[in-house]
C-alpha positions in Angstrom: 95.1 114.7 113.2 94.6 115.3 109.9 96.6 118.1 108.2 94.5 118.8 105.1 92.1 120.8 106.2 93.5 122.5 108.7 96.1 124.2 106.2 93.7 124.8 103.7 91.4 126.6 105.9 95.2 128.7 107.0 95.4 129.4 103.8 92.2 130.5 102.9 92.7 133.2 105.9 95.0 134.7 103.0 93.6 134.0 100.1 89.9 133.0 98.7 90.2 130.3 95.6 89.2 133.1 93.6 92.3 135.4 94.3 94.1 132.5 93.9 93.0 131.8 90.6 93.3 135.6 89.8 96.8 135.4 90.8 97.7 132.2 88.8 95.8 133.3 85.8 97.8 136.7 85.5 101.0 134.9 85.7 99.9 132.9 83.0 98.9 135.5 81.3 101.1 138.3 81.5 104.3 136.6 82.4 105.2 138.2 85.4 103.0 139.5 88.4 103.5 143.3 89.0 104.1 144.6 92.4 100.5 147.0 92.3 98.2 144.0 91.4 100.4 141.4 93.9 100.0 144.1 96.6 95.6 144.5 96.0 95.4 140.7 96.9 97.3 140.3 99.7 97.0 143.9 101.2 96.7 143.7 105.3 97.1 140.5 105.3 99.6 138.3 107.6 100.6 135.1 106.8 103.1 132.2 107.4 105.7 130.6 105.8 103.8 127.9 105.2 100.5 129.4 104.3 102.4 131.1 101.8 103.7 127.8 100.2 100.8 126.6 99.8 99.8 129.7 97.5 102.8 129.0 95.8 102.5 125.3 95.1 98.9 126.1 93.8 100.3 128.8 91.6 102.8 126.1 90.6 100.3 123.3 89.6 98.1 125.8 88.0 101.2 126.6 85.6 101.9 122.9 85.3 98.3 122.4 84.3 98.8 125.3 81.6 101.6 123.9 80.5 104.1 126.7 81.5 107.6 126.0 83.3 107.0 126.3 87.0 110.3 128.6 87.5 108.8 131.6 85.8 107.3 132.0 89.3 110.5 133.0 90.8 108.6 136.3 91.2 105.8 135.4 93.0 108.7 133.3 95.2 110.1 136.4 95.9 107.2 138.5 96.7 106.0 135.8 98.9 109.7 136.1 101.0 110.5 132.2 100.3 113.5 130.2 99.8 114.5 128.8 95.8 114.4 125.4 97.7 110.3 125.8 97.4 110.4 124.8 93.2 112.6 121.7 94.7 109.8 120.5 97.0 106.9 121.7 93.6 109.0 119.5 91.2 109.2 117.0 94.0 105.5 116.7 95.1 103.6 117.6 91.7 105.1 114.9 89.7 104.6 114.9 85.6 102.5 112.2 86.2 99.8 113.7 88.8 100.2 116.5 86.5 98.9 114.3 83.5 95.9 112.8 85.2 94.7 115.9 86.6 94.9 117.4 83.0 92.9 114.2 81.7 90.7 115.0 84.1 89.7 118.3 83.6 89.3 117.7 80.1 87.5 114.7 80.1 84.9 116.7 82.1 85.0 119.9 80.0 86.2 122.0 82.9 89.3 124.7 83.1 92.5 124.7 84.7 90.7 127.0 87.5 88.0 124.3 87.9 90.9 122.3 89.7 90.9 124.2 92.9 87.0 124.8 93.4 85.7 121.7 94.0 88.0 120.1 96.6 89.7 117.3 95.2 90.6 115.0 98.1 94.3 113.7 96.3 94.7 117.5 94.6 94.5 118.8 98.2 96.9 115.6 99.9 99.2 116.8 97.0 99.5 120.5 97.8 99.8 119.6 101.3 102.9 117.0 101.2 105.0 119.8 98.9 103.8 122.7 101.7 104.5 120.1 104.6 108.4 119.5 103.3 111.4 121.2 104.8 112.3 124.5 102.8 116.0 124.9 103.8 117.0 128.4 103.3 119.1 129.2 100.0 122.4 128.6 100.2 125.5 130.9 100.0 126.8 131.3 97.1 131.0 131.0 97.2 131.9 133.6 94.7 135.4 132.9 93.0 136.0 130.1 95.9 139.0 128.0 94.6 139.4 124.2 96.1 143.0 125.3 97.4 141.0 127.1 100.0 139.3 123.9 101.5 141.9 120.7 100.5 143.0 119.0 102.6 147.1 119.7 102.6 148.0 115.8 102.6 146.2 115.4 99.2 147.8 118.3 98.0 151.3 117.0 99.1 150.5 113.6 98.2 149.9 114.7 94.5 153.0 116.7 94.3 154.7 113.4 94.5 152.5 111.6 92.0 152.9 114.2 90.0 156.9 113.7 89.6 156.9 110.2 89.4 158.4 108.1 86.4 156.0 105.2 87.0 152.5 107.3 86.9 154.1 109.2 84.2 154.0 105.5 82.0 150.4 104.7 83.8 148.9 107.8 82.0 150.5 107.0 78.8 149.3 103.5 78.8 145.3 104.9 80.2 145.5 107.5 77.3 146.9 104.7 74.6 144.2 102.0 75.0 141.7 104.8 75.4 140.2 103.3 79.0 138.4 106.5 79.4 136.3 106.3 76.5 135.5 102.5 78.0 134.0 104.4 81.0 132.2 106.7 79.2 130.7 104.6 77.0 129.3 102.4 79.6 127.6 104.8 81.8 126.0 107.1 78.7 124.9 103.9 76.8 123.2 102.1 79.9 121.9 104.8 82.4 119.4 107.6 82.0 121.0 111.0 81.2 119.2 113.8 83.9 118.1 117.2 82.5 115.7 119.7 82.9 112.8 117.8 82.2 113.8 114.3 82.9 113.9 114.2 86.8 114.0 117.7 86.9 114.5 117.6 90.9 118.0 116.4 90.8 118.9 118.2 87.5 118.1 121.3 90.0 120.0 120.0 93.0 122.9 119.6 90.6 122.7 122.8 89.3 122.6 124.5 93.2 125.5 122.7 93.7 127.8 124.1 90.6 126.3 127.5 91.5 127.0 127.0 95.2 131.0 126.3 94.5 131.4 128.3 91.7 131.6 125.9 88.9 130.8 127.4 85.9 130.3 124.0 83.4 127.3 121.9 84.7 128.9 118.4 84.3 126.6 115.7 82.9 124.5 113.5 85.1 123.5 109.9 84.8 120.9 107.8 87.4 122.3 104.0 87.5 120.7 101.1 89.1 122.4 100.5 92.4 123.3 100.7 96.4 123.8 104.3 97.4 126.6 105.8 96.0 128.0 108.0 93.7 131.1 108.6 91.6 132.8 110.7 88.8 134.3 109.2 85.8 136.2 110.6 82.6 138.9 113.5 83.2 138.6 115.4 79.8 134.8 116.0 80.0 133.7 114.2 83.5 130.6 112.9 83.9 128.6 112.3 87.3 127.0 109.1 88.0 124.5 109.0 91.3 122.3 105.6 92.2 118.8 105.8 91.6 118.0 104.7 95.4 120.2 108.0 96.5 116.8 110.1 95.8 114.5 107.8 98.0 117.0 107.6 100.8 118.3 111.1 101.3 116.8 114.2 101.9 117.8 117.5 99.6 120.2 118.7 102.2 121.8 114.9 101.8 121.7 115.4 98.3 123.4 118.5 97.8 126.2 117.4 100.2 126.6 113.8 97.8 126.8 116.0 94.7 129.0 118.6 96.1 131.5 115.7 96.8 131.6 114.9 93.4 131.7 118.3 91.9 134.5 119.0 94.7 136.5 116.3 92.6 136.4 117.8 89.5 137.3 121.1 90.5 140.1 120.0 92.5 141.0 118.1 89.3 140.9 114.7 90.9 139.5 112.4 88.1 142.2 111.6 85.8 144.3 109.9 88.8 140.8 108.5 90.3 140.4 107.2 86.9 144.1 105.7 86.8 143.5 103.6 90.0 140.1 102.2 89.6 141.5 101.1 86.3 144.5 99.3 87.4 143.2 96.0 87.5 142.7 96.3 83.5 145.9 98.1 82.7 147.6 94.6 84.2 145.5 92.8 81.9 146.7 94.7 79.2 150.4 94.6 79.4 150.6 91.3 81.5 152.2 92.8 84.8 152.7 96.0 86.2 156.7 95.7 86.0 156.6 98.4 82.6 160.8 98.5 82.9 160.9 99.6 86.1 160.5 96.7 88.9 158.0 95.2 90.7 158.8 96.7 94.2 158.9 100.4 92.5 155.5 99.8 91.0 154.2 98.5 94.2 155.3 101.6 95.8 153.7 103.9 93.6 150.4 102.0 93.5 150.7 102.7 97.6 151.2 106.2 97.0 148.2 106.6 94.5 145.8 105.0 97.2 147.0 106.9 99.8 146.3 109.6 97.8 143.1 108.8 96.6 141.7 108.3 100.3 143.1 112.4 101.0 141.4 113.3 97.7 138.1 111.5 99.3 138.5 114.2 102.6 138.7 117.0 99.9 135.4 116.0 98.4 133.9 115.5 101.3 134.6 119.3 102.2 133.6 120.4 98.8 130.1 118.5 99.6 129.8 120.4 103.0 130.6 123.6 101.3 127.9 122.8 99.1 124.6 121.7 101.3 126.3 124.3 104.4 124.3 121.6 106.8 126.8 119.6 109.2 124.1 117.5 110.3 123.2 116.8 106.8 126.7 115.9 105.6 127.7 113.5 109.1 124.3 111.8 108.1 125.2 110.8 105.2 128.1 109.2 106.2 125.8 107.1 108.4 123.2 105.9 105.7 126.8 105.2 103.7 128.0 103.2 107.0 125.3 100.5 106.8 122.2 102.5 108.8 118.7 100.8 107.7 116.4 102.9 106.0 113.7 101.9 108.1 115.6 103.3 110.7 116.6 106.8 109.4 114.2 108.7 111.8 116.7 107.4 114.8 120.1 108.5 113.1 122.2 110.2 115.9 124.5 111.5 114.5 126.6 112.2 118.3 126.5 108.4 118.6 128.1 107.4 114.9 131.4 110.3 115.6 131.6 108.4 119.1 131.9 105.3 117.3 135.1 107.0 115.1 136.7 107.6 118.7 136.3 104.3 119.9 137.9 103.4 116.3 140.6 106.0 116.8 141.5 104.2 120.1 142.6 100.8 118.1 145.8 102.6 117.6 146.9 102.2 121.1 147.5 98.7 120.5 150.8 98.3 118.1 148.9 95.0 116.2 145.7 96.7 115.8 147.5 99.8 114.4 149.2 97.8 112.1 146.3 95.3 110.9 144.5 98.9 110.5 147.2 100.1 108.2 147.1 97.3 106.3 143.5 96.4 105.5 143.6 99.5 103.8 146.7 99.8 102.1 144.7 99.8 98.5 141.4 100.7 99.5 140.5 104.1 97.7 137.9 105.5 100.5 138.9 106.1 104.1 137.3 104.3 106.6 133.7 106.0 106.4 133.8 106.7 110.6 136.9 108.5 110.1 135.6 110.6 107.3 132.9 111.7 109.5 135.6 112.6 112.0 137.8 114.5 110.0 134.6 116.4 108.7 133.0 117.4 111.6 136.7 118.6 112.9 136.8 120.9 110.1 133.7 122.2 110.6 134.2 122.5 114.4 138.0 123.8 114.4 136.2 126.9 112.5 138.0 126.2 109.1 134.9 125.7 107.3 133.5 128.6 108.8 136.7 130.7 107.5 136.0 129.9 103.9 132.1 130.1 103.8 132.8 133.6 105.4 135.2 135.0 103.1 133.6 137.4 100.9 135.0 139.7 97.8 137.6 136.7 96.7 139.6 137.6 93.5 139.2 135.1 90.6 142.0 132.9 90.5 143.0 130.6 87.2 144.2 127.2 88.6 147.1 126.4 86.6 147.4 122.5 85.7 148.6 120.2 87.2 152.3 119.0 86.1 151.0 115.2 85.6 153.5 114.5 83.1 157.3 115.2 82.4 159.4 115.6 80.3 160.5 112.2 79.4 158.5 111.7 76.4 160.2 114.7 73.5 157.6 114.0 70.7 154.3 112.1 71.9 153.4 114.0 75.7 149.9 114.2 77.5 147.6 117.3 78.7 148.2 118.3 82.2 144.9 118.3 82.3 142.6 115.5 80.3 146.0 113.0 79.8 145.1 112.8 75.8 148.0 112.5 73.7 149.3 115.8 72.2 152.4 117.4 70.9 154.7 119.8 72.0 154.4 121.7 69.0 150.5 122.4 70.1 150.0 125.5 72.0 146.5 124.3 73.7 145.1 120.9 74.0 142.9 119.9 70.9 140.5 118.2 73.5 139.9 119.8 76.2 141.6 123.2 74.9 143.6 123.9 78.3 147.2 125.5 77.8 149.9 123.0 77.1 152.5 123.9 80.2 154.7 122.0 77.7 154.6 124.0 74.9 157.9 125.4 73.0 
């Protein structure tokens, strides 16, 4: 059956074109719609969530067409009772460049933005219908004041207290901060990979920004698209940076989305990067200064490189709350761990999500066997990600056990400063390192010339 027409002619049960293009014309002209002139259009009449998409999405183009920025209709978005996720599925649908040759169009043929909606345009009407045919999830809660100690996971927190008093990392940080690896990163993925803002792909720039607002984190980090399989990761501790593939917008859905870039904002809050940093840059450190012995002995280096994985796997649970926190959607985060798992695209329609957690059981149930336990144990000894099954697992016990429920319920938190972590100690008297970015300071300097967070070694 074909859609088009049958939601056009919905729509027009609402509105004629012409009160449509009254509507989008006083926007344009007069900023914002008032209630009294809103009220004389749509007066005694019903309509449905979707019928009253599609009056937004044609308000939406019309504005495009005008050249105005499609969020000043956040009051007609309100008026018409919808969810912020209806600008996702405009800057989704009604790319720039539909929004180009429409223009061209019009003005080739000396006709007005209006023009665009009288004469029935076959692929203007398809176009209006795939953005008023997508999901609109409802808007999500905003976590007011949430801090990550609510949601970690207490094995990465105890895990880190460890790290944080031992000699070894203590001369791992020095050595990161000396040869200035982190700049390495961060001049690799800013010179090579396209830089996402409001304009350029303005869709994930928004799902980004839900995100921070969702957990509360006040400084948008910067986000790069880079050629890829689907993944995403967070490099540079001082001012982190978020790096996402380009395929992770074709194969997830904005739920999906939100849940992958919660994950990574859940590391930076939880002040994860500097120690993810550390171990995905071990390999080079060893290059640098020939072994990994630095005075201490092979065995304890070994030890603490065993530590910082095991670690890092606990850090990966933390995110992976911090994502669910941020899309609110089990179904959406458990997914995601399938598509991750191997699932093919083509395929994605047939996820069951109830048959990829059976498969953690049956995983779970290697441990019965003392051999399999222990091959287990070792094949992922210094992998930094838990097997992805298991993460699904743990997540969905979280969510199920009523945990996440406890902290998406909480309301009226108190704003709480988390204090830095004690990376360093107090083996170095003149040359020590942030708590929080690892650059070299002094302990003569009362805040941290880089990152400008209190020095918890200051005398």
């Amino acid at each position: 059956m074909n859609t088009v027409p049958v939601l056009l002619a919905a729509a027009s049960q609402v509105v004629t074109k012409e009160e449509l293009n009254g509507i989008a014309e006083y926007y344009n002209y007069f900023g914002e719609m008032s209630e009294t002139h809103f009220d004389a259009v749509l007066s005694g009449k019903e309509y449905s969530k979707h019928q009253a998409a599609l009056i937004y999405h044609c308000c939406y183009l019309y504005f495009a067409l005008a050249g105005r920025k499609g969020n000043s209709l956040a009051g007609l978005r309100r008026k018409l009772g919808l969810p912020k996720s209806v600008y996702m599925n405009s800057l989704k649908c009604i790319s720039k460049k539909r929004i180009n040759f429409i223009r061209d169009e019009l003005f080739g043929a000396g006709k007005s933005f209006a023009d665009v909606f009288k004469e029935n345009e076959k692929y203007v009407e398809k176009m209006l219908v795939e953005a008023t045919a997508c999901d609109m999830p409802e808007d999500r809660k905003i976590l007011t004041n949430l801090s990550s100690f609510e949601y970690e996971h207490p094995t990465d927190r105890s895990y880190l207290n460890k790290l944080n008093t031992n000699v070894v990392i203590e001369k791992l940080i020095k050595l990161y901060s000396e040869y200035n690896f982190e700049r390495i990163l961060l001049v690799q993925y800013t010179g090579s990979n396209i830089r996402v803002t409001p304009k350029n792909i303005p869709y994930l720039y928004n799902a980004l920004k839900t995100v921070c607002e969702v957990l509360d984190v006040k400084n948008m980090p910067p986000l790069y698209v880079a050629p890829g399989s689907l993944n995403a990761m967070t490099v540079g501790s001082s001012k982190p940076i978020i790096v996402i593939s380009s395929i992770a917008l074709s194969l997830l859905s904005y739920d999906e989305l939100l849940f992958i870039l919660g994950h990574e904002v859940g590391h930076i809050k939880s002040q994860h990067v500097l120690y993810h940093s550390i171990g995905n840059f071990i390999p080079y450190i060893a290059g640098v200064i020939g072994n990994l012995t630095l005075g201490i002995g092979e065995i304890a280096v070994k030890g603490v490189l065993i530590l910082l994985y095991q670690w890092y796997r606990m850090s990966e649970i933390t995110a992976d709350r911090a994502g669910l926190l941020a899309c609110q959607n089990i179904d959406a985060a458990v997914s995601v761990m399938a598509k991750l798992s191997g699932y093919p695209p083509s395929r994605y329609d047939e996820i069951d999500n109830d048959l990829f957690l059976d498969q953690a059981v049956e995983f779970e149930n290697f441990d019965k066997n003392a051999f399999d336990k222990l091959l287990k144990l070792f094949s992922v000894l210094y992998k930094t990600h838990p097997w992805t099954v298991m993460r699904a697992k743990e997540l969905k016990s979280w969510y199920d056990n009523g945990d996440y429920a406890r902290v998406y319920n909480t309301d009226g938190r108190r704003k709480v400063d988390r204090k830095p972590q004690n990376i360093v100690g107090t083996i170095f008297e003149k040359d020590i390192f942030c708590a929080n970015c690892g650059k070299k300071i002094t302990s003569a300097q009362r805040f941290c010339e880089f990152c400008g967070k209190e020095n918890i070694y200051y005398k």
